[in-house]
N, C-alpha and C positions, 0 to 999 in steps of 0.2 A: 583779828589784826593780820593786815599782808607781810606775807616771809618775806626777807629780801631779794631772795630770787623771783618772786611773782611781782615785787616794785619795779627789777630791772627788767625783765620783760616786758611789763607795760612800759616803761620808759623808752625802751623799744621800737616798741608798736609805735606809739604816739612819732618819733622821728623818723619811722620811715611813711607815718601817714602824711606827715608833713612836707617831704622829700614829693611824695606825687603828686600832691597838691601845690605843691612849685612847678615841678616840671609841669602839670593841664595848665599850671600860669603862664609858664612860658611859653609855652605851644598857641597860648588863645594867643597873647600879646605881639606872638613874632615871632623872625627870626631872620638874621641876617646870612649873605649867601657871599662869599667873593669869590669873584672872577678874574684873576692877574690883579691891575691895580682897580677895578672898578667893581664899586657894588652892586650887587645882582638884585637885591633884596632887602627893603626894611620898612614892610608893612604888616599887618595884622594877619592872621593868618586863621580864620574861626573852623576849627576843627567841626566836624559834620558828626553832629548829636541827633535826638529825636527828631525829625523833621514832622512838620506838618502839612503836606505837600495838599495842593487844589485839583485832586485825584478823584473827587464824588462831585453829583449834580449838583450839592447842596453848597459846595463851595466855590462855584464858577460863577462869576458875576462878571460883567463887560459888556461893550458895545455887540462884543461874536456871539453868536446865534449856539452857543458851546454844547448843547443838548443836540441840537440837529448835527451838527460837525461829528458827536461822537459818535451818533448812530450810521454816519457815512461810513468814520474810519471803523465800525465794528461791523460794518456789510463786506468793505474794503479787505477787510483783514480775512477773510474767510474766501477769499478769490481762491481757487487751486493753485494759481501762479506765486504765494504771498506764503511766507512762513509765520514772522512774528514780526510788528511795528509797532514803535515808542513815538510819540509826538508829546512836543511840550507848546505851548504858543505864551506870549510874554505879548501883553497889553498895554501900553500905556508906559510901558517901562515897567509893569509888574508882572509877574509867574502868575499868570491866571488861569491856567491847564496845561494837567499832567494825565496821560494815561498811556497803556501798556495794553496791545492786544496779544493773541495769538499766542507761538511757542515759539521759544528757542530752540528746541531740536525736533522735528515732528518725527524722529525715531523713538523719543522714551515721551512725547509728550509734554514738557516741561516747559511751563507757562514766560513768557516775556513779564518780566516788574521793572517798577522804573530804575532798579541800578542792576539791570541786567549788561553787561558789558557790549557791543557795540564796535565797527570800526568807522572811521569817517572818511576813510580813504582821502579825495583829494582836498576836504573840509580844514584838513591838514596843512594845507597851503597857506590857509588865512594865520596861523599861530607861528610859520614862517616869515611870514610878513611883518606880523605884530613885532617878535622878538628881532628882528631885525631891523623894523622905526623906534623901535626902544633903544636899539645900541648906537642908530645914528644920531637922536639926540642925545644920548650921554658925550657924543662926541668919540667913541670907542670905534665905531663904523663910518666908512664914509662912500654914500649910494653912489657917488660919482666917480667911483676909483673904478680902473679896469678889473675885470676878474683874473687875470692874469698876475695883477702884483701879489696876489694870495697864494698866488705856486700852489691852485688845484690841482686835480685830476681833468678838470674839463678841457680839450680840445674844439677846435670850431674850425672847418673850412677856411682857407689864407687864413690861417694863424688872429680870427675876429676876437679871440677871446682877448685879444691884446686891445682891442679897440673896443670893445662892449662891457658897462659897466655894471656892478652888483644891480644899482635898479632894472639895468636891461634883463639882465637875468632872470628876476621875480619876477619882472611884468611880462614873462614870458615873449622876448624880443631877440632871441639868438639866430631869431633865420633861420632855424633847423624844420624840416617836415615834421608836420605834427605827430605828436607823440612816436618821436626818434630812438627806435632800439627800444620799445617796448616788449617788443616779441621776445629779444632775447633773452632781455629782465625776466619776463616769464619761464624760460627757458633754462634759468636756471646762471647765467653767465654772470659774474662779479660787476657791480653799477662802476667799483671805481674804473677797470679796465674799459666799462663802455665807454666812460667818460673821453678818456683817451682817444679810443677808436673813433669818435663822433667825428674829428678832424677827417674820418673818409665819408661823410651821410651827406645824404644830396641837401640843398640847400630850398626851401618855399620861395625865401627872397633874401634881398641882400643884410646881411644879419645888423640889426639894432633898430630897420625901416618897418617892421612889421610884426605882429601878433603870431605867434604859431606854440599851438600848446604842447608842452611837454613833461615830463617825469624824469629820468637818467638827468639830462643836463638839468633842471631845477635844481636838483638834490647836490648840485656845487655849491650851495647855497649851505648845506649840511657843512661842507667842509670850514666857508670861510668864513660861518658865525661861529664854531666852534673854536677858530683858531682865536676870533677878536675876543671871545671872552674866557679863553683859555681853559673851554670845559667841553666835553663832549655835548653833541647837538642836543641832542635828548634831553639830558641832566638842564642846561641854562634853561630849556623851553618850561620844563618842570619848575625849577626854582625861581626863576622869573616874573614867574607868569602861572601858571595852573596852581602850584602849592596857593602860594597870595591869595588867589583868587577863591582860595578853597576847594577846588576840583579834586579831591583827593581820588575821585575815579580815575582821573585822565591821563593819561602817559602813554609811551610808545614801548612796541617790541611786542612780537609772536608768542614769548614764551610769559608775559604778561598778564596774555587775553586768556591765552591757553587753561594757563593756571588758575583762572578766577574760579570761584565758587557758581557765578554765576555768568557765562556769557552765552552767545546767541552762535551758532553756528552756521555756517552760510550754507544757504537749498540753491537750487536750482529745481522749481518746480517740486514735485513731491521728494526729488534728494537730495538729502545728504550730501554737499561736498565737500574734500579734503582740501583740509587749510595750507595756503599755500605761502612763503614766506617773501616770494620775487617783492612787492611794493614794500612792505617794514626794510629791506635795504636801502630802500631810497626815502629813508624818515624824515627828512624835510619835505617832499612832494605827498608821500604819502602815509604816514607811518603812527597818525593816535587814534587811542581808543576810548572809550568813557561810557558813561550811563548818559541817559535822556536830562536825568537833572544835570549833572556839569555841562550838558553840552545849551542849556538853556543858559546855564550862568554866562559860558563864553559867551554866548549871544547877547546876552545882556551887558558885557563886561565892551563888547565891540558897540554898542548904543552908547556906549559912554559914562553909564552905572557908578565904575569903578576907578575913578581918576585917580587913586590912589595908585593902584597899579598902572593902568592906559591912560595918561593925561590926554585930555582932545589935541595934544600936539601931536603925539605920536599915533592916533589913530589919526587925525589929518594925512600923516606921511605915506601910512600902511593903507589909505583909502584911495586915497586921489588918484582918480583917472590919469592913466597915463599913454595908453593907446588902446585907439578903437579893434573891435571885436567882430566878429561875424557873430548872427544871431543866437542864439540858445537853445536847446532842446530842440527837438520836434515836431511834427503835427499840426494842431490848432496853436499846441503853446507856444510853438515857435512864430507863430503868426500873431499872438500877443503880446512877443516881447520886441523891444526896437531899442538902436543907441546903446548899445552894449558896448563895453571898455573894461580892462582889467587895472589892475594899481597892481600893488604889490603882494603877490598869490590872492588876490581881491577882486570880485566881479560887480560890476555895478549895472543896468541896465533899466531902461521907463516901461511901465505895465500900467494902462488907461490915465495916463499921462503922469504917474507917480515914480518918483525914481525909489528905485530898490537895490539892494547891496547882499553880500554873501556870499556863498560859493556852495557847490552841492560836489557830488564825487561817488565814482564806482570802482568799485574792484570786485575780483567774481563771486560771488553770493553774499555782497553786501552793498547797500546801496546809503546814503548820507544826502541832506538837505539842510543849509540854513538859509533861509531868504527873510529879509523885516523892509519896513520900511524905516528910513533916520528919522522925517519930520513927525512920526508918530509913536514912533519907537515901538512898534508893532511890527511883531514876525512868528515866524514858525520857526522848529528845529524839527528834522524824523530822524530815524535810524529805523532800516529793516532791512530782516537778514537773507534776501531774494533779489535772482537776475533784474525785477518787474521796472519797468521805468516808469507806468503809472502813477504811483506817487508822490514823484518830482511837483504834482499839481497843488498838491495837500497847502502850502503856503499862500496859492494863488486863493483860493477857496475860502481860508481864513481871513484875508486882506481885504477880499470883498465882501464880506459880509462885516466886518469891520467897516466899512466907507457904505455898508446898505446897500451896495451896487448889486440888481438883480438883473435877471436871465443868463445869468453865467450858469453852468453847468458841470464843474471841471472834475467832481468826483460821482458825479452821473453813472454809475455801474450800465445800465438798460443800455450805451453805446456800443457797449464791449459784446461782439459776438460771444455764443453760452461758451460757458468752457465746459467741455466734456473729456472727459479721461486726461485730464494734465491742464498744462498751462497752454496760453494763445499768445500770437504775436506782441507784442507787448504794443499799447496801444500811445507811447510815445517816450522817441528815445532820450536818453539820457546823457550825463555830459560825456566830456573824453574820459578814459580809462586815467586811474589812478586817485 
Protein backbone atom coordinates (compact mmCIF):
# COMPACT_ATOMS: atom_id res chain seq x y z
CA UNK A 1 0.00 0.00 0.00
CA UNK A 2 1.19 3.74 -0.97
CA UNK A 3 2.36 6.10 2.12
CA UNK A 4 0.69 9.29 1.73
CA UNK A 5 3.71 11.04 0.81
CA UNK A 6 4.49 8.66 -2.16
CA UNK A 7 0.36 9.41 -3.35
CA UNK A 8 1.27 13.15 -3.15
CA UNK A 9 4.24 13.07 -5.09
CA UNK A 10 2.79 11.19 -7.73
CA UNK A 11 -0.14 13.46 -7.77
CA UNK A 12 2.56 15.75 -8.49
CA UNK A 13 4.16 14.26 -11.06
CA UNK A 14 0.94 13.57 -12.87
CA UNK A 15 0.13 17.85 -12.84
CA UNK A 16 3.12 18.84 -13.77
CA UNK A 17 2.93 16.16 -16.67
CA UNK A 18 -0.11 17.64 -17.57
CA UNK A 19 1.14 21.36 -17.31
CA UNK A 20 3.70 20.29 -20.42
CA UNK A 21 1.49 18.74 -22.18
CA UNK A 22 -0.58 21.98 -22.24
CA UNK A 23 1.90 24.18 -22.90
CA UNK A 24 3.51 21.48 -26.57
CA UNK A 25 -0.60 22.12 -26.89
CA UNK A 26 -0.27 25.40 -27.07
CA UNK A 27 2.90 25.95 -28.71
CA UNK A 28 1.54 23.45 -31.77
CA UNK A 29 -1.93 25.32 -31.81
CA UNK A 30 -0.53 29.01 -31.74
CA UNK A 31 0.00 31.97 -30.46
CA UNK A 32 -0.96 35.38 -30.76
CA UNK A 33 1.59 38.44 -31.03
CA UNK A 34 0.34 42.27 -30.71
CA UNK A 35 1.48 45.06 -32.08
CA UNK A 36 -0.02 48.64 -30.73
CA UNK A 37 -3.60 47.89 -31.77
CA UNK A 38 -3.00 45.23 -34.41
CA UNK A 39 -2.50 41.63 -34.60
CA UNK A 40 0.78 40.43 -35.51
CA UNK A 41 -0.19 36.75 -35.23
CA UNK A 42 -2.79 33.97 -35.00
CA UNK A 43 -1.97 31.04 -36.79
CA UNK A 44 -0.50 27.68 -36.10
CA UNK A 45 2.71 27.51 -35.18
CA UNK A 46 4.23 23.45 -35.77
CA UNK A 47 7.12 23.43 -33.64
CA UNK A 48 10.15 21.38 -35.63
CA UNK A 49 10.12 17.61 -34.25
CA UNK A 50 11.81 14.67 -36.06
CA UNK A 51 12.04 15.59 -39.51
CA UNK A 52 12.13 13.33 -42.31
CA UNK A 53 13.86 15.46 -44.67
CA UNK A 54 14.51 14.11 -48.82
CA UNK A 55 18.26 14.02 -48.05
CA UNK A 56 19.17 10.24 -49.79
CA UNK A 57 18.91 8.99 -53.48
CA UNK A 58 16.15 6.85 -52.28
CA UNK A 59 13.95 9.72 -51.51
CA UNK A 60 14.29 12.24 -54.47
CA UNK A 61 11.68 11.63 -56.88
CA UNK A 62 10.49 14.54 -59.63
CA UNK A 63 10.66 15.74 -62.90
CA UNK A 64 14.91 17.02 -61.78
CA UNK A 65 17.50 14.67 -62.84
CA UNK A 66 18.34 14.93 -58.71
CA UNK A 67 21.15 12.14 -58.77
CA UNK A 68 23.07 13.97 -61.69
CA UNK A 69 22.41 17.56 -59.93
CA UNK A 70 24.03 16.01 -56.73
CA UNK A 71 27.01 14.64 -58.01
CA UNK A 72 27.53 18.41 -59.88
CA UNK A 73 27.01 20.08 -56.30
CA UNK A 74 29.44 17.36 -54.83
CA UNK A 75 32.26 18.06 -57.52
CA UNK A 76 31.15 21.81 -57.10
CA UNK A 77 31.61 21.69 -53.40
CA UNK A 78 35.26 20.48 -53.54
CA UNK A 79 36.41 23.64 -55.75
CA UNK A 80 39.41 25.23 -53.62
CA UNK A 81 37.39 28.54 -54.01
CA UNK A 82 34.17 26.71 -52.01
CA UNK A 83 34.02 25.98 -48.20
CA UNK A 84 30.56 24.45 -47.45
CA UNK A 85 27.10 24.53 -49.66
CA UNK A 86 23.33 23.75 -48.54
CA UNK A 87 20.92 23.62 -51.46
CA UNK A 88 17.28 22.62 -50.97
CA UNK A 89 15.04 22.56 -54.38
CA UNK A 90 11.07 22.46 -54.00
CA UNK A 91 9.28 20.84 -56.91
CA UNK A 92 6.05 21.13 -57.81
CA UNK A 93 5.35 22.97 -54.58
CA UNK A 94 6.89 20.09 -52.56
CA UNK A 95 10.67 19.71 -50.74
CA UNK A 96 12.01 17.28 -52.94
CA UNK A 97 15.76 17.84 -51.98
CA UNK A 98 17.89 18.41 -49.30
CA UNK A 99 21.61 18.22 -49.08
CA UNK A 100 24.65 19.51 -47.22
CA UNK A 101 28.10 19.49 -48.73
CA UNK A 102 31.47 20.49 -47.52
CA UNK A 103 32.47 22.25 -44.17
CA UNK A 104 31.63 24.95 -42.17
CA UNK A 105 34.95 25.76 -40.97
CA UNK A 106 37.83 24.30 -43.01
CA UNK A 107 40.11 25.21 -39.79
CA UNK A 108 38.66 22.11 -37.41
CA UNK A 109 37.02 20.46 -40.47
CA UNK A 110 33.42 20.51 -39.40
CA UNK A 111 31.01 19.17 -41.79
CA UNK A 112 27.86 21.48 -43.34
CA UNK A 113 24.04 19.52 -42.16
CA UNK A 114 21.12 20.92 -43.05
CA UNK A 115 20.57 23.22 -40.03
CA UNK A 116 23.80 24.44 -40.11
CA UNK A 117 23.31 28.20 -39.62
CA UNK A 118 23.78 30.25 -42.73
CA UNK A 119 23.41 34.13 -43.64
CA UNK A 120 21.17 35.35 -46.52
CA UNK A 121 22.57 38.59 -46.73
CA UNK A 122 20.51 40.51 -49.11
CA UNK A 123 17.72 37.44 -49.41
CA UNK A 124 16.75 39.42 -46.49
CA UNK A 125 15.12 41.94 -48.49
CA UNK A 126 12.48 39.80 -49.68
CA UNK A 127 10.94 39.22 -45.61
CA UNK A 128 11.18 43.17 -45.76
CA UNK A 129 8.97 43.25 -48.20
CA UNK A 130 6.81 40.59 -47.17
CA UNK A 131 6.25 42.11 -43.68
CA UNK A 132 5.67 45.22 -45.03
CA UNK A 133 2.63 44.04 -47.83
CA UNK A 134 1.27 42.39 -44.61
CA UNK A 135 0.95 45.66 -42.62
CA UNK A 136 -0.27 47.47 -45.84
CA UNK A 137 -3.06 45.22 -46.02
CA UNK A 138 -3.92 45.16 -42.32
CA UNK A 139 -4.21 48.82 -43.28
CA UNK A 140 -1.44 49.49 -40.45
CA UNK A 141 1.08 50.66 -43.37
CA UNK A 142 0.44 52.86 -46.11
CA UNK A 143 3.11 52.24 -49.36
CA UNK A 144 1.93 55.56 -50.68
CA UNK A 145 2.87 57.77 -47.75
CA UNK A 146 6.24 59.71 -47.95
CA UNK A 147 9.05 58.46 -45.98
CA UNK A 148 9.52 61.48 -44.47
CA UNK A 149 6.02 61.53 -42.43
CA UNK A 150 7.85 58.57 -40.35
CA UNK A 151 10.42 61.16 -38.93
CA UNK A 152 13.39 58.53 -39.99
CA UNK A 153 16.97 58.86 -40.05
CA UNK A 154 17.00 58.82 -43.89
CA UNK A 155 17.98 62.07 -45.71
CA UNK A 156 17.93 62.35 -49.58
CA UNK A 157 19.34 65.03 -51.81
CA UNK A 158 16.56 68.40 -51.98
CA UNK A 159 14.96 67.21 -49.06
CA UNK A 160 13.28 63.72 -51.91
CA UNK A 161 12.57 61.85 -48.90
CA UNK A 162 9.62 64.38 -48.51
CA UNK A 163 8.61 63.35 -52.00
CA UNK A 164 9.52 59.59 -52.20
CA UNK A 165 7.28 57.12 -50.77
CA UNK A 166 7.74 53.69 -48.43
CA UNK A 167 7.19 51.68 -51.74
CA UNK A 168 9.82 54.00 -53.60
CA UNK A 169 12.13 52.96 -50.97
CA UNK A 170 11.70 49.01 -51.13
CA UNK A 171 11.69 49.08 -54.65
CA UNK A 172 14.82 50.56 -54.45
CA UNK A 173 13.88 54.07 -56.35
CA UNK A 174 15.67 56.90 -53.89
CA UNK A 175 18.09 58.08 -56.76
CA UNK A 176 20.96 57.39 -54.68
CA UNK A 177 24.22 55.73 -56.48
CA UNK A 178 24.17 52.33 -56.07
CA UNK A 179 24.85 50.90 -52.95
CA UNK A 180 25.33 54.52 -51.29
CA UNK A 181 27.82 54.62 -48.12
CA UNK A 182 28.51 50.99 -48.23
CA UNK A 183 32.16 51.45 -47.65
CA UNK A 184 31.56 53.18 -44.57
CA UNK A 185 28.93 50.64 -43.30
CA UNK A 186 31.88 48.41 -43.53
CA UNK A 187 33.96 50.72 -41.95
CA UNK A 188 32.43 50.60 -39.09
CA UNK A 189 30.35 54.18 -38.93
CA UNK A 190 26.72 54.08 -37.34
CA UNK A 191 23.69 53.23 -40.51
CA UNK A 192 21.53 55.69 -38.51
CA UNK A 193 24.12 58.65 -38.95
CA UNK A 194 24.70 57.53 -42.64
CA UNK A 195 21.17 57.76 -42.92
CA UNK A 196 21.29 61.36 -42.37
CA UNK A 197 24.44 62.03 -44.16
CA UNK A 198 22.88 60.61 -47.50
CA UNK A 199 21.29 64.24 -47.96
CA UNK A 200 25.15 65.04 -49.20
CA UNK A 201 25.75 61.51 -51.81
CA UNK A 202 25.48 62.21 -55.30
CA UNK A 203 22.54 61.31 -56.96
CA UNK A 204 22.24 58.19 -60.29
CA UNK A 205 19.06 60.01 -61.15
CA UNK A 206 16.45 62.10 -60.21
CA UNK A 207 15.17 60.12 -57.05
CA UNK A 208 11.58 58.08 -57.28
CA UNK A 209 12.50 57.82 -61.63
CA UNK A 210 14.82 55.02 -61.39
CA UNK A 211 16.22 51.71 -60.07
CA UNK A 212 19.57 52.15 -58.01
CA UNK A 213 20.36 49.40 -55.50
CA UNK A 214 21.06 50.02 -52.11
CA UNK A 215 21.66 49.05 -48.23
CA UNK A 216 22.11 52.21 -45.56
CA UNK A 217 18.92 53.82 -47.15
CA UNK A 218 16.77 50.44 -47.51
CA UNK A 219 17.17 49.81 -43.83
CA UNK A 220 14.74 53.19 -43.40
CA UNK A 221 12.44 50.66 -43.96
CA UNK A 222 13.96 49.01 -40.52
CA UNK A 223 12.83 52.13 -38.76
CA UNK A 224 9.29 52.74 -40.28
CA UNK A 225 7.92 49.14 -39.91
CA UNK A 226 8.99 48.97 -36.66
CA UNK A 227 7.44 52.19 -35.63
CA UNK A 228 3.85 50.95 -37.66
CA UNK A 229 3.86 47.99 -35.54
CA UNK A 230 5.17 49.20 -32.56
CA UNK A 231 7.88 46.52 -32.10
CA UNK A 232 11.32 46.38 -33.00
CA UNK A 233 12.17 45.36 -36.75
CA UNK A 234 13.45 41.98 -35.99
CA UNK A 235 11.00 40.82 -33.32
CA UNK A 236 7.54 41.70 -35.97
CA UNK A 237 9.65 39.86 -38.88
CA UNK A 238 10.03 36.87 -36.24
CA UNK A 239 6.61 36.98 -34.89
CA UNK A 240 4.84 37.65 -37.96
CA UNK A 241 6.18 35.85 -40.21
CA UNK A 242 9.21 33.18 -39.53
CA UNK A 243 7.72 31.78 -35.98
CA UNK A 244 4.06 30.98 -38.07
CA UNK A 245 5.85 29.72 -40.52
CA UNK A 246 7.86 27.50 -38.32
CA UNK A 247 11.39 28.76 -39.13
CA UNK A 248 12.53 28.34 -35.82
CA UNK A 249 16.09 28.65 -37.28
CA UNK A 250 15.55 32.04 -38.81
CA UNK A 251 16.08 35.41 -37.14
CA UNK A 252 18.51 38.21 -37.36
CA UNK A 253 21.61 39.54 -35.33
CA UNK A 254 25.60 38.66 -35.07
CA UNK A 255 25.43 37.36 -31.87
CA UNK A 256 22.72 34.89 -32.85
CA UNK A 257 24.64 33.04 -35.60
CA UNK A 258 27.60 33.46 -33.57
CA UNK A 259 26.27 31.53 -30.70
CA UNK A 260 24.61 28.65 -32.67
CA UNK A 261 25.88 25.21 -32.09
CA UNK A 262 26.15 24.92 -35.47
CA UNK A 263 26.97 27.73 -38.03
CA UNK A 264 29.16 28.08 -41.17
CA UNK A 265 31.85 30.51 -40.94
CA UNK A 266 32.66 32.70 -43.86
CA UNK A 267 36.43 31.71 -46.14
CA UNK A 268 37.62 33.45 -48.53
CA UNK A 269 39.35 30.85 -50.41
CA UNK A 270 41.22 28.34 -48.10
CA UNK A 271 40.49 31.27 -45.08
CA UNK A 272 39.00 31.84 -42.42
CA UNK A 273 37.51 35.19 -42.23
CA UNK A 274 36.46 37.42 -39.31
CA UNK A 275 32.95 37.99 -38.88
CA UNK A 276 32.10 41.25 -39.37
CA UNK A 277 28.86 42.95 -37.87
CA UNK A 278 28.63 46.39 -40.79
CA UNK A 279 25.25 44.53 -42.75
CA UNK A 280 23.28 42.86 -39.31
CA UNK A 281 23.07 46.95 -38.61
CA UNK A 282 21.22 47.42 -41.39
CA UNK A 283 18.60 44.30 -40.67
CA UNK A 284 16.02 45.19 -43.01
CA UNK A 285 18.53 45.16 -46.27
CA UNK A 286 20.43 42.67 -44.77
CA UNK A 287 20.34 41.07 -41.42
CA UNK A 288 18.66 36.89 -41.28
CA UNK A 289 20.09 33.92 -40.80
CA UNK A 290 18.69 30.22 -41.01
CA UNK A 291 19.36 26.60 -42.04
CA UNK A 292 18.82 25.23 -45.63
CA UNK A 293 15.43 23.90 -44.48
CA UNK A 294 13.72 27.30 -43.26
CA UNK A 295 15.07 28.89 -46.07
CA UNK A 296 13.25 26.26 -48.22
CA UNK A 297 10.13 26.78 -46.34
CA UNK A 298 10.35 30.78 -47.02
CA UNK A 299 10.53 29.80 -50.56
CA UNK A 300 7.71 27.84 -50.30
CA UNK A 301 5.79 30.14 -48.08
CA UNK A 302 6.68 33.07 -51.19
CA UNK A 303 4.94 30.34 -53.92
CA UNK A 304 2.11 30.76 -52.00
CA UNK A 305 2.18 27.33 -49.75
CA UNK A 306 1.14 29.18 -46.81
CA UNK A 307 -1.85 31.59 -47.01
CA UNK A 308 -2.37 31.24 -43.72
CA UNK A 309 0.48 33.45 -43.03
CA UNK A 310 1.03 35.17 -46.87
CA UNK A 311 -2.45 35.42 -48.31
CA UNK A 312 -1.71 35.80 -52.42
CA UNK A 313 -2.84 39.42 -51.69
CA UNK A 314 -0.02 40.30 -49.78
CA UNK A 315 2.55 38.37 -51.82
CA UNK A 316 0.61 40.16 -54.98
CA UNK A 317 1.73 43.49 -53.15
CA UNK A 318 5.42 42.27 -52.11
CA UNK A 319 5.87 40.78 -55.73
CA UNK A 320 4.60 43.16 -58.38
CA UNK A 321 7.02 44.72 -60.57
CA UNK A 322 7.49 47.97 -60.06
CA UNK A 323 10.41 49.30 -62.00
CA UNK A 324 12.70 47.96 -64.40
CA UNK A 325 16.15 46.68 -63.70
CA UNK A 326 19.39 46.46 -65.40
CA UNK A 327 20.32 42.87 -66.11
CA UNK A 328 21.57 40.33 -63.30
CA UNK A 329 24.70 38.70 -62.65
CA UNK A 330 27.38 38.21 -65.12
CA UNK A 331 29.01 36.41 -67.68
CA UNK A 332 26.98 33.93 -69.86
CA UNK A 333 24.27 34.23 -66.99
CA UNK A 334 23.91 37.66 -67.45
CA UNK A 335 23.36 36.97 -71.08
CA UNK A 336 20.48 34.58 -70.17
CA UNK A 337 18.73 36.63 -68.07
CA UNK A 338 16.31 39.70 -69.65
CA UNK A 339 13.30 42.05 -68.38
CA UNK A 340 14.59 42.27 -65.01
CA UNK A 341 12.28 44.65 -62.34
CA UNK A 342 12.20 44.72 -58.59
CA UNK A 343 8.82 45.04 -56.51
CA UNK A 344 9.30 45.44 -53.11
CA UNK A 345 13.01 43.96 -51.84
CA UNK A 346 11.73 41.45 -54.75
CA UNK A 347 13.52 40.57 -58.22
CA UNK A 348 11.77 39.13 -60.88
CA UNK A 349 13.30 38.57 -64.33
CA UNK A 350 12.49 35.94 -67.97
CA UNK A 351 15.20 33.01 -68.26
CA UNK A 352 14.35 30.98 -71.90
CA UNK A 353 11.28 32.77 -71.80
CA UNK A 354 9.94 31.71 -68.22
CA UNK A 355 9.49 34.32 -65.70
CA UNK A 356 11.39 33.87 -62.32
CA UNK A 357 11.23 35.68 -59.02
CA UNK A 358 13.56 35.80 -55.88
CA UNK A 359 16.49 37.56 -54.92
CA UNK A 360 20.15 36.22 -54.07
CA UNK A 361 22.69 38.31 -51.89
CA UNK A 362 26.43 38.77 -50.63
CA UNK A 363 28.27 39.74 -47.87
CA UNK A 364 31.90 38.76 -47.52
CA UNK A 365 32.34 34.95 -46.98
CA UNK A 366 28.91 34.34 -47.56
CA UNK A 367 26.96 34.01 -50.47
CA UNK A 368 22.64 33.35 -50.62
CA UNK A 369 20.30 32.30 -53.63
CA UNK A 370 16.60 31.86 -53.90
CA UNK A 371 15.34 31.90 -57.56
CA UNK A 372 11.88 29.35 -58.51
CA UNK A 373 9.82 29.75 -60.97
CA UNK A 374 5.60 30.90 -59.88
CA UNK A 375 3.71 28.94 -62.84
CA UNK A 376 5.52 25.68 -61.51
CA UNK A 377 6.36 26.52 -58.22
CA UNK A 378 9.75 25.25 -58.81
CA UNK A 379 12.97 26.62 -57.46
CA UNK A 380 16.17 26.36 -55.61
CA UNK A 381 17.36 27.90 -52.26
CA UNK A 382 21.69 27.67 -51.52
CA UNK A 383 23.50 29.12 -48.80
CA UNK A 384 27.39 28.84 -48.85
CA UNK A 385 30.02 30.15 -46.83
CA UNK A 386 32.65 31.53 -49.75
CA UNK A 387 33.56 34.85 -51.97
CA UNK A 388 32.64 32.24 -55.10
CA UNK A 389 29.82 33.69 -57.30
CA UNK A 390 29.73 30.36 -59.35
CA UNK A 391 26.99 29.04 -57.66
CA UNK A 392 24.39 31.87 -58.29
CA UNK A 393 23.99 29.13 -61.45
CA UNK A 394 22.89 26.19 -59.13
CA UNK A 395 18.90 27.40 -59.69
CA UNK A 396 19.45 27.81 -63.32
CA UNK A 397 20.55 24.11 -63.67
CA UNK A 398 17.72 22.67 -61.63
CA UNK A 399 14.93 24.68 -63.70
CA UNK A 400 16.34 23.18 -66.78
CA UNK A 401 16.45 20.03 -66.23
CA UNK A 402 12.95 20.47 -64.76
CA UNK A 403 11.53 21.79 -68.26
CA UNK A 404 14.22 18.85 -69.95
CA UNK A 405 15.75 21.75 -71.57
CA UNK A 406 19.33 20.37 -72.83
CA UNK A 407 22.70 21.83 -73.80
CA UNK A 408 22.91 24.04 -71.14
CA UNK A 409 25.84 23.72 -69.19
CA UNK A 410 25.66 25.98 -66.12
CA UNK A 411 27.55 23.88 -63.41
CA UNK A 412 29.96 22.56 -66.11
CA UNK A 413 33.28 22.50 -63.87
CA UNK A 414 35.83 21.47 -67.27
CA UNK A 415 35.04 25.62 -68.03
CA UNK A 416 36.68 26.87 -65.14
CA UNK A 417 40.54 27.06 -65.60
CA UNK A 418 42.42 24.29 -62.82
CA UNK A 419 42.65 25.81 -59.77
CA UNK A 420 46.02 25.34 -58.32
CA UNK A 421 47.13 26.62 -54.93
CA UNK A 422 43.79 28.63 -53.97
CA UNK A 423 40.84 29.91 -55.58
CA UNK A 424 40.49 31.56 -59.50
CA UNK A 425 38.63 34.40 -60.77
CA UNK A 426 35.38 33.69 -59.92
CA UNK A 427 33.82 32.69 -62.98
CA UNK A 428 30.61 34.88 -62.57
CA UNK A 429 29.70 37.76 -60.51
CA UNK A 430 27.34 38.14 -58.23
CA UNK A 431 24.57 40.49 -57.08
CA UNK A 432 25.28 43.92 -55.30
CA UNK A 433 26.77 43.79 -51.80
CA UNK A 434 24.54 43.24 -48.84
Amino acid sequence: MRSPSNHKAVSRLFLVLIAIAAFGFAGWLGFRVSGGDHSLASVAIPMRGPEKLPDTPAEWRGRIDYRALDEQLSALSQRPEMAGLAVAVVEDGELRFVRAYGVADKSTGAPVTPHTLFRWASVSKTATGALAAALARDGTVDLDRPVADWRTSLRLPGAAEARITLADLLSQRTGLTKNAYDEKLEEGQDPTLLRASLAGAPLQCEPGTCHSYQNVAFDGANEILAKAANKAFPDTVEHRLFLPLGMVSAGYGMQRLTGARDWARPHRGAHVLPVKEAYWRVPAAAGVESDIVDFAAWMQAMMGSRPDVLPEAVLQIAHRPRVGTGRLYGGTLRQATADAAYGLGWRSFTYDGRRLEGHSGAVAGYRATMIFEPATRTGVVALWNSDWGFPFRIPFAAIDSYHKREGTRWLDLSELPPARGGAVRAAVAGPPKG
